[in-house]
C-alpha angles and dihedrals in degrees: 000000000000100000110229108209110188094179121159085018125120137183151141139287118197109184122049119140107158139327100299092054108133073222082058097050081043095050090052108052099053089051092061090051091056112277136126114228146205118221121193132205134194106223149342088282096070094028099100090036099057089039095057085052099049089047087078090060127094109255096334130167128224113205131172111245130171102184090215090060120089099186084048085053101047095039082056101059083038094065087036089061089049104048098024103033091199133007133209104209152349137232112216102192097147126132127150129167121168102250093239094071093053091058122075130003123342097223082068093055098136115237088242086049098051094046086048098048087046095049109053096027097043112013093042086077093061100063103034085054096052094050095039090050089076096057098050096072103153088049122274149192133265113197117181127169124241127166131214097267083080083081098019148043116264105187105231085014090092119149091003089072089052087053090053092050084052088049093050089053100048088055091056093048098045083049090056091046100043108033093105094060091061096248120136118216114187133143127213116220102211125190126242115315125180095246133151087259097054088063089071086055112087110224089019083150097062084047094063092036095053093051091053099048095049117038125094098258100039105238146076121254133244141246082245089060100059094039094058090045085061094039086056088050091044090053135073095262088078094051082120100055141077147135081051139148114198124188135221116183113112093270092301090139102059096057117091105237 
């Protein structure tokens, strides 16, 4: 195996909940290759949680970010700037919906609902990428995480599959904007994973059943296997894409069902 060494590297990881995170998986592998690391986290309730975890990492940094809000946001690359000095990518692994809206029927999405699922989820890319572009001054890489709603109908996955299509979109269109600047913007649309996040989806089971039944290699994928497609998107061997989604899903994407 070609061995990635991100040494001397840093960058930031958005996302991490607990030790199951697809962020989490992420944040650990580029450690391992070398990196140091940030790690955010929304609110005093998963402060301590986030922190013990990034405790087990080489030099990281634990800093408090809510992605709908912009002086958060800023106050976060500002500390970034001072104890980093550059950075070389960021992890986009952020998605919120009110329960309520992926329950039922779509049609009934509330108007709050729909503007709060497609701003943290979606928007939340824009600005973290815009702070984050100045510190990456020799290039960088920008990872975030989609899922394949964003094409198709997930049955209990609701708005949050609209906010994934505007994700996908937003990565073409930041790839296309800051591509001069040497700085690579792609998403990975992972399969089903047992996260935090998957308990808010109903029949998040049949999901991951389906997936495995169906795709090409039989089985559903892991948490590593996500990790080690961003760590190859974070590294050196990606210099050449951008403006990608690449699945991993076992092959799920390719089947007509």
């Amino acid at each position: 195996m070609f061995p990635i060494d991100l040494s001397g590297r840093k960058g930031i990881v958005f996302g991490v909940a607990n030790e199951r995170s697809i962020a989490w998986g992420i944040a650990q592998a580029l450690s391992r290759a070398g990196a140091r690391i940030a790690l955010t986290y929304q609110g005093d309730r998963l402060k301590e949680r986030v922190k013990s975890l990034a405790d087990t990492l080489d030099g990281s940094l634990t800093l408090p970010c809510d992605a709908a809000d912009d002086e958060q946001i800023a106050q976060v690359f500002h500390t970034l700037k001072e104890e980093f000095g550059d950075i070389s990518f960021l992890i986009h692994s952020i998605a919120f919906a009110n329960r309520e809206d992926l329950d039922g029927q779509f049609v009934d999405t509330s108007r709050e609902g729909f503007r709060v699922a497609l701003e943290v989820s979606s928007y939340s890319l824009l600005p973290l990428v815009r702070h984050a572009a100045p510190l990456m001054t020799d290039g960088g890489s920008v990872v975030a995480m989609t899922f394949d709603a964003s094409q198709r109908v997930y049955p209990g996955y609701n708005v949050m599959g609209t906010a994934k299509a505007a994700l996908e979109h937003s990565v073409r269109q930041l790839a296309f904007e800051y591509g001069e600047k040497d700085i690579r913007i792609n998403a990975i649309s992972a399969g089903p994973l047992q996260t935090l996040a998957a308990r808010g989806i109903s029949g998040f089971r049949d999901m991951q059943h389906a997936a495995a039944e169906k795709a090409p290699m039989k089985r559903n994928i892991t948490v590593d296997e996500v990790a080690h497609t961003a760590l190859f998107l974070c590294s050196g061997l990606s210099t050449g894409i951008t403006g990608t989604i690449i699945p991993v899903d076992a092959g799920y994407h390719i089947m007509a069902v």
